[in-house]
Every structure is written in structure tokens, then in C-alpha cells.
C-alpha positions in Angstrom: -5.4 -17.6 35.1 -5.1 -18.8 31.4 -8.4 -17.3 29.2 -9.0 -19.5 26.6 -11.6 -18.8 23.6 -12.0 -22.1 20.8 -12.6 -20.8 17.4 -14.0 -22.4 14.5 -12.3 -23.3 10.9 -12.7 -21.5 7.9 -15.6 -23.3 7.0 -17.1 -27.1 6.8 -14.5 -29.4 5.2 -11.6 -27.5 5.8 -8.4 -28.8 7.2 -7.8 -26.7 9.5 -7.1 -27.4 13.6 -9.5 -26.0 16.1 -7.6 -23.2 17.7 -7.6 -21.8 21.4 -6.1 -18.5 22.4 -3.6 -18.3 25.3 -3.2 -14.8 26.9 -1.5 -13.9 30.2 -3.4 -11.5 32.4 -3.7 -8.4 31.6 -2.3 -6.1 34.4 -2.8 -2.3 34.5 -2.1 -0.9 31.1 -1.1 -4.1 29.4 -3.5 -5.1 27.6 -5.7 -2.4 27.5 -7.6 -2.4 23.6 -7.3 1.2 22.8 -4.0 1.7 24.2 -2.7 -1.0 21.9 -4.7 0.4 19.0 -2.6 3.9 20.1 0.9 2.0 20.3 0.4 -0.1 17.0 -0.7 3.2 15.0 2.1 5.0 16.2 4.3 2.0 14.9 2.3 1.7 11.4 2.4 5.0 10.9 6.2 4.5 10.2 6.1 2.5 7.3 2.9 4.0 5.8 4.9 7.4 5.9 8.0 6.1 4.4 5.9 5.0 1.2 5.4 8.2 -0.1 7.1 11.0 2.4 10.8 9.9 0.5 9.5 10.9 -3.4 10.0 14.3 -2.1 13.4 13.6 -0.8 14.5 11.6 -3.8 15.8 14.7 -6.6 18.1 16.1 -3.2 19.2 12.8 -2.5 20.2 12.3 -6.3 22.2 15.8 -6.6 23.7 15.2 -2.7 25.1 11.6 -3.8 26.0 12.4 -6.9 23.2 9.7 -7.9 22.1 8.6 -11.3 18.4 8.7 -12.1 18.3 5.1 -11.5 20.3 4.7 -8.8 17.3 6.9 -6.8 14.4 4.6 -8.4 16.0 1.9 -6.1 15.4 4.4 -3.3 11.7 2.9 -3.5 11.9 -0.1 -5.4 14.1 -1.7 -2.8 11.8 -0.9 -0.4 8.1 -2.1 -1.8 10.3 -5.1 -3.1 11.5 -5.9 0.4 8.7 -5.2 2.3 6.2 -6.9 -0.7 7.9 -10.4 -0.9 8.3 -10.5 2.9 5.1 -9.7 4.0 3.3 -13.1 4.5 6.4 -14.8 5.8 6.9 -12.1 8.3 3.5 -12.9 9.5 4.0 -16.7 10.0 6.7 -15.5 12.0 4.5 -13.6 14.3 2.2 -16.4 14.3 4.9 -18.3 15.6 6.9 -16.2 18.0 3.9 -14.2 19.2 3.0 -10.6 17.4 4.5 -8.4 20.2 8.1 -10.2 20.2 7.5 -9.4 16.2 6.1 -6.2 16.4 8.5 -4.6 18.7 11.6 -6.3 16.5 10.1 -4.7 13.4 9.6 -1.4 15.5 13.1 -1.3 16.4 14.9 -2.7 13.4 13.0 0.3 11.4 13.8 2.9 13.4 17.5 1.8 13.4 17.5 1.6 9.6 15.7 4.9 8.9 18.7 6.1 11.3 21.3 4.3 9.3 20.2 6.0 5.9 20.4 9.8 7.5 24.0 8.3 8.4 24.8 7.6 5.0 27.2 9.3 2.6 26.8 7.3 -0.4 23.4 6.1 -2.0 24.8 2.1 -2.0 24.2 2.8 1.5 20.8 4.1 1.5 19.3 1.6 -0.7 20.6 -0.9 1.4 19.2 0.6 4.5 16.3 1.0 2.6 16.1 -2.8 2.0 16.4 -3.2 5.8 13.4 -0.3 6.2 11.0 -2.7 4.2 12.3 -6.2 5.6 11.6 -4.8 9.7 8.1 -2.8 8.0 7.3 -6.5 6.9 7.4 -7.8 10.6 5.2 -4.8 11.9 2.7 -4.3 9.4 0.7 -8.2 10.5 1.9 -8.2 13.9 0.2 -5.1 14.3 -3.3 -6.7 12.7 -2.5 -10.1 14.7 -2.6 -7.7 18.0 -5.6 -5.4 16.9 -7.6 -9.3 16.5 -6.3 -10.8 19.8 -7.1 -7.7 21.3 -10.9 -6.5 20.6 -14.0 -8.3 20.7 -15.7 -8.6 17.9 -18.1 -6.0 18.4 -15.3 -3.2 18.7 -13.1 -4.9 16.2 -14.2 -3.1 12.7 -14.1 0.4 14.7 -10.1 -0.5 15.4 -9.4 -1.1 11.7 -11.0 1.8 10.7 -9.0 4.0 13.1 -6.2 1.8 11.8 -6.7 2.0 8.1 -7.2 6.1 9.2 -3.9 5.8 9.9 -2.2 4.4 7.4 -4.1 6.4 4.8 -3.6 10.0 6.2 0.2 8.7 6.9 0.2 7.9 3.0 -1.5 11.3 1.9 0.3 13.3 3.9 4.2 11.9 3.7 4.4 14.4 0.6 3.3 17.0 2.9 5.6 16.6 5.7 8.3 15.8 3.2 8.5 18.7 1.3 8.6 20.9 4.5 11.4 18.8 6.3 13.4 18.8 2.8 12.6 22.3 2.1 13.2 23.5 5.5 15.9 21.1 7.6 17.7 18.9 5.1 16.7 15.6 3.2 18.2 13.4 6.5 15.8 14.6 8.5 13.0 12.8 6.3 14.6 9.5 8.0 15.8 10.8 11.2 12.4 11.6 12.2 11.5 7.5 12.6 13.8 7.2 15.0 11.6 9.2 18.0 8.9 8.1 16.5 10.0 4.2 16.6 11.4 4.9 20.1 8.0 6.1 21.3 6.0 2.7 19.8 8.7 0.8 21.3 8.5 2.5 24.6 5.1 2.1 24.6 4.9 -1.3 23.4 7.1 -2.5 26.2 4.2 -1.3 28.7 1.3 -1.9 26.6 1.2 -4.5 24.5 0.2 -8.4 25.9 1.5 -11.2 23.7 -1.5 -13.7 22.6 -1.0 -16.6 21.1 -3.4 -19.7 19.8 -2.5 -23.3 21.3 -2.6 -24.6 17.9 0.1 -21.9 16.7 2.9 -23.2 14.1 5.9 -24.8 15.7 7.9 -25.3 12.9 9.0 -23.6 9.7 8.2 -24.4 6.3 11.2 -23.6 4.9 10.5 -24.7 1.4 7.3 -22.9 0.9 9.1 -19.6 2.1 11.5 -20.0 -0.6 9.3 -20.5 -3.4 6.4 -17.8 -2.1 9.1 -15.5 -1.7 10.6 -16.3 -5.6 7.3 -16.1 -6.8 6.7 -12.8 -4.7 9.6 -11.1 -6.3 9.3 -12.3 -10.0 5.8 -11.0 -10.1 7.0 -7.2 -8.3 10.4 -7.1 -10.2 8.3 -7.5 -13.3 5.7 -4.9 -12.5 8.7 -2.4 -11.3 10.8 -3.1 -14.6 8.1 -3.5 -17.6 8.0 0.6 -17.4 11.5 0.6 -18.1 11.1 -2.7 -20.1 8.2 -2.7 -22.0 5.4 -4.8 -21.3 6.3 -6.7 -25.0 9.8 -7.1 -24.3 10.9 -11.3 -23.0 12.4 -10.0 -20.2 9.0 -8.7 -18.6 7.1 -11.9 -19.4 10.0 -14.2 -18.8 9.6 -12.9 -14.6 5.8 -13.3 -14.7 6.1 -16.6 -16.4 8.2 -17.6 -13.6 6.5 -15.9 -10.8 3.6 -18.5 -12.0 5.7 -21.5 -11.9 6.8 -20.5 -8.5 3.0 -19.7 -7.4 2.3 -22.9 -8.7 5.1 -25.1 -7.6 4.3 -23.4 -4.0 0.6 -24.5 -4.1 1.7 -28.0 -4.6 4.0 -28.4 -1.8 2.0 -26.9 0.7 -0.5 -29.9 -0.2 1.8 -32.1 1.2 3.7 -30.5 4.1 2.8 -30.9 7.6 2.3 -27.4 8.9 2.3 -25.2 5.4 3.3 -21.7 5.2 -0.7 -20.5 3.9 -3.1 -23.5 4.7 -4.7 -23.6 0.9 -8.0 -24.5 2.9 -7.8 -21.2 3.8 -9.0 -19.8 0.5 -11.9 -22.1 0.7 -13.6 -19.1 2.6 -15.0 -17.1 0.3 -15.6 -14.0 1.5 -11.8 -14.4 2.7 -10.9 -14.7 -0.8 -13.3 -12.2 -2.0 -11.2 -9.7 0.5 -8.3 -10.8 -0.8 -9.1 -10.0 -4.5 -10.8 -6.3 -3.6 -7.8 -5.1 -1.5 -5.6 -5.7 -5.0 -8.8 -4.3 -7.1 -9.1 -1.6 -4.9 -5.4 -0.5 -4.9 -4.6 -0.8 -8.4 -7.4 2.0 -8.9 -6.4 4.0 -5.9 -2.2 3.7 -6.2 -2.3 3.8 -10.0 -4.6 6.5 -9.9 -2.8 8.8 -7.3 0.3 8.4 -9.0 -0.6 10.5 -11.6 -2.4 13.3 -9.5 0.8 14.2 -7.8 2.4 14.8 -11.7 -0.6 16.7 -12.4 -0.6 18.9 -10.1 3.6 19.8 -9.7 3.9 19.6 -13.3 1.3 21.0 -15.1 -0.6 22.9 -12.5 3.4 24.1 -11.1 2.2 23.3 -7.8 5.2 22.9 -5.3 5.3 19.9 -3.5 3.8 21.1 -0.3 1.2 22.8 -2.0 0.5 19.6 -4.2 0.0 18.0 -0.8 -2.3 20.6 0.3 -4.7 19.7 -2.8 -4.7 16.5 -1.6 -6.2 17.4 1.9 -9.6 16.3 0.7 -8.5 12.9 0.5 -6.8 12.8 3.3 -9.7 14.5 5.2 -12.4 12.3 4.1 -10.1 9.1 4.5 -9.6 10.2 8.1 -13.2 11.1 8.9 -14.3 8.1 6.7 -12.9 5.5 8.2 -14.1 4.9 11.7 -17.6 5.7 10.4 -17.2 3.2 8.1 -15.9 0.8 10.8 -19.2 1.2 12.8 -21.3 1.1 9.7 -19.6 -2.3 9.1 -20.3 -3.3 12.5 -24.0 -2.7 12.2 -24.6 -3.6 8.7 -21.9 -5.9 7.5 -19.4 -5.1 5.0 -21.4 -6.4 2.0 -23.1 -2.9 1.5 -20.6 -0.4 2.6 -17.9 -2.1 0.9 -19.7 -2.0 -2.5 -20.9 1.3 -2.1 -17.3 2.7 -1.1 -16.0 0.7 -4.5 -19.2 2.3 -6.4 -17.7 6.0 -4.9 -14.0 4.7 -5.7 -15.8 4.5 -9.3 -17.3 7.5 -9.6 -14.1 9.6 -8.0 -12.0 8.2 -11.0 -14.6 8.8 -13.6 -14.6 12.4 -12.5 -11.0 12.5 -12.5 -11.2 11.9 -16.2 -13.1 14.9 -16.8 -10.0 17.3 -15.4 -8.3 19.3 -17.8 -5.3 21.4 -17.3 -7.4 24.6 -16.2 -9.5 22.9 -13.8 -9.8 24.5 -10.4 -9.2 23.8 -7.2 -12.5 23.6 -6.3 -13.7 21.3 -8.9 -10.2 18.8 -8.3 -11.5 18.4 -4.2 -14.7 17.3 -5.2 -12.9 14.2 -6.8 -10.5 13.8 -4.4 -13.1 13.9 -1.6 -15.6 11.4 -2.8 -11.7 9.3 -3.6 -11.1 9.4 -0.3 -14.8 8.7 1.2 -15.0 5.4 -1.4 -11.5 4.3 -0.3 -11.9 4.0 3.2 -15.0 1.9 4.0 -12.7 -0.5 1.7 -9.4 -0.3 3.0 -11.7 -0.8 6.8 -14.0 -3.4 5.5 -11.3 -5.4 3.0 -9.0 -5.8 6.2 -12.1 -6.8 8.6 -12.8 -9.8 6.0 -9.4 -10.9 5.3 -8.7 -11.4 9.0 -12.0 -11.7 10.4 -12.8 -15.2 8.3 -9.1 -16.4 9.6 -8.7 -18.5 12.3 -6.9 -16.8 15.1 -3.7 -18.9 15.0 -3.4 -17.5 11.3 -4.3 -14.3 12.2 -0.4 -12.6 11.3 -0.5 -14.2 8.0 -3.8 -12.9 7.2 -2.1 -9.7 7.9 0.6 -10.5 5.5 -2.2 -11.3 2.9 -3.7 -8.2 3.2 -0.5 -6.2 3.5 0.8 -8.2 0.2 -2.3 -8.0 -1.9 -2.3 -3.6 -1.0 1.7 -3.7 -2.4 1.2 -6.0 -5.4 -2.3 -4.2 -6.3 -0.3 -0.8 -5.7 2.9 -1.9 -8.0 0.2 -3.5 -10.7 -1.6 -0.4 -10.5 1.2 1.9 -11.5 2.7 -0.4 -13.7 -0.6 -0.8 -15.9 -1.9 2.3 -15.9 1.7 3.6 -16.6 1.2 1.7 -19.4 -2.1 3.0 -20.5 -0.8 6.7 -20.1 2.5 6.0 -22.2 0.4 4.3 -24.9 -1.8 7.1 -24.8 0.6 9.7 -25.1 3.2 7.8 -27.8 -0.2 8.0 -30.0 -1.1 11.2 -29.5 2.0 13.7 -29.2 2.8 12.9 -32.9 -0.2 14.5 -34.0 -0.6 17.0 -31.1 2.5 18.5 -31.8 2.6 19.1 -35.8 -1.2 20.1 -35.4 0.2 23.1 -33.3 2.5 23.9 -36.1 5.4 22.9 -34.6 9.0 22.1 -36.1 8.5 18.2 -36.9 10.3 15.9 -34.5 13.1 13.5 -35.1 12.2 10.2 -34.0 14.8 10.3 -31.1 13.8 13.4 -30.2 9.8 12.4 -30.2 11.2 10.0 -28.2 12.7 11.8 -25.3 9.5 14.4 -25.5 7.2 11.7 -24.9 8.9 10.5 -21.8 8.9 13.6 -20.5 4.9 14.5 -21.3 4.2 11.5 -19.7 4.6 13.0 -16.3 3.5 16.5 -17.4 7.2 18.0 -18.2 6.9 20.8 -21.1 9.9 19.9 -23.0 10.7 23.4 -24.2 14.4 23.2 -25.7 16.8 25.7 -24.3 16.4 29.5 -26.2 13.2 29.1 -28.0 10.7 31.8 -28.5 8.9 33.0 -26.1 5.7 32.4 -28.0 7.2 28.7 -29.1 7.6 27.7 -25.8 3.8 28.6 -25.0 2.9 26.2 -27.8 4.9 23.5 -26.6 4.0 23.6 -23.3 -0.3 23.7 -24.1 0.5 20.4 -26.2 2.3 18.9 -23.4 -0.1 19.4 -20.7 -3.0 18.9 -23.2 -1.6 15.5 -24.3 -0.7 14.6 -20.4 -4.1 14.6 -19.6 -4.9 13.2 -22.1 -3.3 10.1 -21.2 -4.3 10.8 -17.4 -7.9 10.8 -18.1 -8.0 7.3 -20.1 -5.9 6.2 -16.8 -8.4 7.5 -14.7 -10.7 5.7 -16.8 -9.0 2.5 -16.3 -9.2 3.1 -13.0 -12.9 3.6 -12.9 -13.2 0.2 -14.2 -11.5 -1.8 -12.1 -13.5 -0.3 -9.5 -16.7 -0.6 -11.1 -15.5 -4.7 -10.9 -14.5 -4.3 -7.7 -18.2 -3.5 -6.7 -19.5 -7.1 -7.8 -16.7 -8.8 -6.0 -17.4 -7.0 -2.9 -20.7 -8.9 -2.6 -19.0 -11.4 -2.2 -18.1 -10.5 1.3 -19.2 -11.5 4.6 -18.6 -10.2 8.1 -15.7 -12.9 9.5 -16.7 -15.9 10.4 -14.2 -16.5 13.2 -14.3 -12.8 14.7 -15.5 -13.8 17.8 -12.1 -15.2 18.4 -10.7 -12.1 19.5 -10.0 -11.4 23.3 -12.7 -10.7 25.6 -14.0 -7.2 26.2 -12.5 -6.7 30.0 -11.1 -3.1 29.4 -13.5 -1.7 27.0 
């Protein structure tokens, strides 16, 4: 017997069908909620791991290969650029295909590829394995949203995305972690290898678990057109955040990407005015609080990305933490992300996101403020305070932002509401580093200058002012080769005093996006469509 459940629009006027979802019948284990909360996780997991556990990998991989500083960058630029610009489309594709076919394609495809790059003897082949890794972490990503939403019923829905968002957060935290023990301990291959159990379990499981649900009023075609100028868009705006570090945010070459990115945004917008079945319904953004989601899940992760980025450099390089111990700092915010989150998911379910998503952006706030205040003798005990009330503000958010985004959807949009999210995390994560990359390297060009001759040290050609300030601005000492003991102490307190420097007006930065970020999460309402999701049979 076919269950159908109609679901409203996004809102009076909107042009947007009345949907229906189809589902089979669920039989046994198929179906079940929380076992397809378990199988998507263990799929997510994957791609949220592979963000941050290959940084650690990277310098082995460059002196394996024989690879040039540059050549490893593309490690994890092809990767965020591939899975970025792919993101919504690969959720229109679920929409249309059904988010199991998608999910278990993504699933397998990643696993194969993560395979592929242990394979590899030269670092062509990697990156382009790499590209594939972020392509098939596109399709899973908002299939497994679009299953989570077809799944639960409302009332259980915002306690699976926090369990979800758990997920993906402690998978982010702790790749460094689990990195730096497999490359420290097996080899750097094994950082791949390990996907491929781990993809053959999620598609094992997904086979027996997961039930295909799809809305009568589904896409049947393709807008072919609009995927082509989204995804030119998408990729001007990330290959211009990835490059203006190298660049420089006042060189043409920067501005000439973003000034095309716009065209292509708005060229896009235009045409899907007047197609039939567009790739993102514009009427879709005539939800506010859908919009409002949108917007915070950038906010949010332009403070959070941009933020952590310089943590991990603060503690290898100045503190001369090693990696693994640099992840153990970080357990706080892993801890509190992981405890965090499915309380925040039943907070949201009693209360609404409105409060606990401004009050996790008001924490987000204060975390970075604090983080400005670190110096380069701050203790351990003092640095987890921060990165605890980090990782207590981020989750309500990362729980709450997602709950919106899809939640106000209608349910035969539900993958690309997915992409959205999944797109406006990755752009608000590049922008984030990017920016405050910028702030830092402003900050320390300024400063070093004067640091360094206020020390009494020899006075610096200007290429050689150069090169020091590119390395302080990721906490390297650069103590020349033979120097004084004595010398090299000097250097070194300059270096790490004019890194965080540079860190702390960052973390400043970083504050005040999030303070903005408070305002626009009122903004938010629970979604308007959530009761779409299946019923509540199994739970």
C-alpha cells in the first residue's frame, strides 16, 4: 500500500506544486528511522573526515611524490572545489532519481576513489582521485538529508540532525587526530584506505536499510542550462576565494573570478524565471526563515572554518604541539560538539530554533572573542575553555541552520535543500579562510617590520621581510641556519608574538561575524513543511 502525505508550498504566492510522498512499504529493517540515521552517518562520516584527516597526510605525500608545495595545495583544493560547485546539482539529482539510488552511488564511488589515491604513485594521480572523492561526496552529503526528512516525523526530525550534525562535526575535529596516528604509525595510504571498509559497511548497510522515497511531483527533467551556469558561477566564486591568498585580494585576477561568478549568479537567476522545471525554484527563497538558514550556515562557518584554521598553526607551530597532540587540544570542541548537538536537537524541538540558534551564535561570539585574548604562553587549561564554549555555540547552529534550510522546503526539494546547506557550509568555510587569511597577513605585513628592529634585530631586506612574513603568518620562527643561540630566541619571541598578533584580530573578525549572525538567526522559524516527513511507524 502506497502512503501518501500532501505538503504545503513555501509560503502564500509561491509557485511551487503541491507535493505528495510515494514510499514503498517498509519491511523489517528497511525503513527503520534510526537505522537509517546509523547507515547515513556511517556514509557522512567519510567525507566530513576527508576534510581535514589529509592536512596531516599532505607534507609525506609531498616528500613521497616528489611534490612541489603547490602541487599538494591541490590535494584539498580539488576536493572543496569538486565537492562545492557540485553540491546543489547532485541534490537535484537525488530529487530526481530517488536519494538511496544517489546515496549508495556516492557511497561507492568514494570509497573506490579514496582506494584509487592509496593506489597512486604519482600526485597527478591523487589530485585527480581527489576530484572524484569530492564529485561522489557531492551525491552523498543531500541524499543523506533528503533520507533523514523522508524518514522521521517531524517531532523526531531535529533530534536526527543533531545526531547528524554530531557527526559530521566530531568527524571534522578529529580527522587531524586519526591522521596523525595512521601517518605516524602505518603509512600516509592508509589515511585513504581506511574509506574503503568504511564505504563498504554504509553500502552494505544501505542495501538492507535504506527505503527510497520520493514526492509525486519530483523533477522529471534536467535543467541543463541552469546546471551550467550555477556550476560556472559556483567555481568562479571558490577558485577566487582559494587563489586571492596566493593572489592578492587587489590583484585583477581575483576580482576578474568574482566579477564573473556574479554574472553567472545572475545570468542563472534569470533563466530559471523562465524554464519549466528550474534547477532552484527562486520561489523558494521567498521563505524567509529558509533564507535566513541559508545566510547563518555561511555566517556561521566563515567564523568557525576561518577561525579553526588558525588554531591548528597555533598550536603545532608556536606551542610545538605534534599533530596528534594538537588534535588532543582540540577535544573540547569536539566533546562539546558531540554532547551539544542532540541536546540542541531536542531544545529545537521544544522551543524552536529562534532562541537556541541565537544563543549558540551569541556563544560562537563569545568563544572567538576569548580566542583573541590567547597569547603564546597561554595554557591548556585556559585554551579549552574557548574551545569548549566554540564547540557548545557551534552545534545548536550547525543542528538548527540544517532543520530550517530543509524543514521550510517542500519535500520534493528536499535533496537540493541539502545541496544548499552543504554549499553555503563550503563557500562560508573557503570565505572564511580566505578573509581572515587576509586579515592575519595584513596584520602581520604591518607589524613584523617594527616587531623585528624593536628587538634589535639585523634589519631585513625587503625580499627577505618578505619570505619571513609568509612564514610568521602560520607561526614558523624563521631563524636562519647558524645563528646564535641567543639570536634565534629573539627571533622566534617576535615571530610567535606577531603571529598572534595577527590571530587575535582574526579571532576578532571572527567574533563579529558571529555577533551578526545572532540578528539573522531571528529570523528563523521551525520549517514550515516538516510535517512532510514519513510517518512515525517504527519509532
Amino acid at each position: 500500500m502506497t502512503s501518501q502525505t500532501t505538503i504545503d508550498a513555501t509560503g502564500p504566492g509561491d509557485a511551487l506544486p503541491e507535493a505528495s510522498l510515494e514510499s514503498p512499504p517498509a519491511a523489517g529493517l528497511r525503513g527503520h528511522p534510526w537505522l537509517t540515521l546509523i547507515t547515513v552517518a556511517v556514509g557522512v562520516m567519510m567525507v566530513a573526515l576527508d576534510g581535514t584527516i589529509v592536512a596531516i597526510a599532505n607534507p609525506t605525500i609531498k616528500e613521497d611524490l616528489g611534490a612541489t608545495f603547490a602541487d599538494v595545495q591541490w590535494i584539498t583544493n580539488g576536493y572543496f572545489l569538486a565537492l562545492a560547485v557540485t553540491l546543489i546539482t547532485a541534490g537535484k539529482l537525488g530529487d530526481r532519481f530517488g536519494h538511496r539510488q544517489t546515496f549508495l552511488i556516492g557511497v561507492t564511488g568514494f570509497a573506490a576513489a579514496s582506494g584509487a589515491i592509496g593506489l597512486s604513485h604519482s600526485i597527478a594521480a591523487v589530485v585527480t582521485f581527489r576530484v572524484f572523492q569530492g564529485l561522489f561526496g557531492a551525491l552523498l552529503m543531500p541524499a543523506a538529508l533528503g533520507l533523514l526528512r523522508a524518514t522521521f516525523p517531524a517531532e523526531k526530525l531535529n533530534m536526527a540532525i543533531g545526531i547528524w550534525g554530531m557527526v559530521i562535526g566530531a568527524s571534522t575535529a578529529g580527522g587531524p587526530i586519526l591522521g596523525g596516528v595512521l601517518v605516524e604509525h602505518v603509512n600516509w595510504q592508509s589515511v585513504f584506505f581506511i574509506n574503503v571498509p568504511v564505504g563498504a559497511l554504509a553500502l552494505l548497510l544501505g542495501l538492507l536499510i535504506l527505503l527510497d522515497h520520493r514526492a509525486e511531483s519530483a523533477p522529471r527533467s534536467f535543467d541543463l542550462l541552469g546546471i551550467a551556469l550555477l556550476s560556472g558561477a559556483m567555481f568562479c566564486l571558490v577558485w577566487a576565494l582559494i587563489k586571492a591568498p596566493t593572489w592578492g585580494w587587489g590583484d585583477g585576477k581575483t576580482w576578474l573570478f568574482i566579477a564573473a561568478s556574479v554574472v553567472f549568479f545572475a545570468v542563472f537567476s534569470f533563466w530559471e524565471t523562465r524554464v519549466e522545471e528550474p534547477l532552484i525554484p527562486l520561489g523558494l527563497f521567498r521563505s524567509i526563515p529558509l533564507s535566513a538558514g541559508v545566510v547563518l550556515m555561511v555566517l556561521m562557518a566563515i567564523a568557525f572554518m576561518g577561525g579553526l584554521f588558525f588554531v591548528t598553526f597555533y598550536l603545532q607551530n608556536v606551542h610545538g604541539m605534534s599533530p596528534i597532540n594538537a588534535g588532543l587540544h582540540l577535544l573540547p570542541l569536539t566533546g562539546m560538539m558531540i554532547v551539544g548537538s542532540p541536546l540542541a536537537g531536542a531544545a529545537i524541538t521544544k522551543l524552536g530554533p529562534r532562541i537556541p540558534l541565537a544563543g549558540g551564535m551569541a556563544a560562537t561570539a563569545v568563544a572567538m572573542y576569548g580566542m583573541s585574548t590567547l597569547k603564546a604562553g597561554t595554557g591548556s587549561g585556559v585554551m579549552s575553555i574557548w574551545f569548549a564554549l566554540l564547540g557548545l555555540g557551534l552545534a545548536p547552529v550547525m543542528v538548527g541552520a540544517t532543520e530550517v534550510i530543509v524543514g521550510n522546503a517542500p519535500m520534493e526539494l528536499s535533496g537540493v535543500a541539502g545541496g544548499l546547506q552543504q554549499a553555503a557550509m563550503q563557500i562560508g568555510g573557503s570565505l572564511g579562510t580566505a578573509v581572515l587569511g587576509a586579515v592575519m597577513a595584513s596584520k602581520v605585513d604591518g607589524d613584523l617590520a617594527g616587531n623585528w628592529t624593536g628587538a634589535g634585530l639585523p634589519q631585513l631586506t625587503p625580499d627577505q621581510l618578505h619570505k619571513a612574513s609568509e612564514a610568521v603568518q602560520v607561526g614558523v620562527a624563521p631563524v636562519p641556519k647558524g645563528v646564535p643561540e641567543q639570536t634565534a630566541a629573539k627571533i622566534t619571541e617576535v615571530a610567535h608574538h606577531t603571529f598572534v598578533s595577527g590571530m587575535s584580530l582574526a579571532s576578532l573578525v571572527a567574533a563579529g561575524v558571529a555577533a551578526v549572525a545572532v540578528l539573522v538567526a531571528l529570523l528563523t522559524k521551525r520549517g514550515a513543511n516538516a510535517e512532510a516527513g514519513a510517518g512515525a511507524g517504527h519509532i
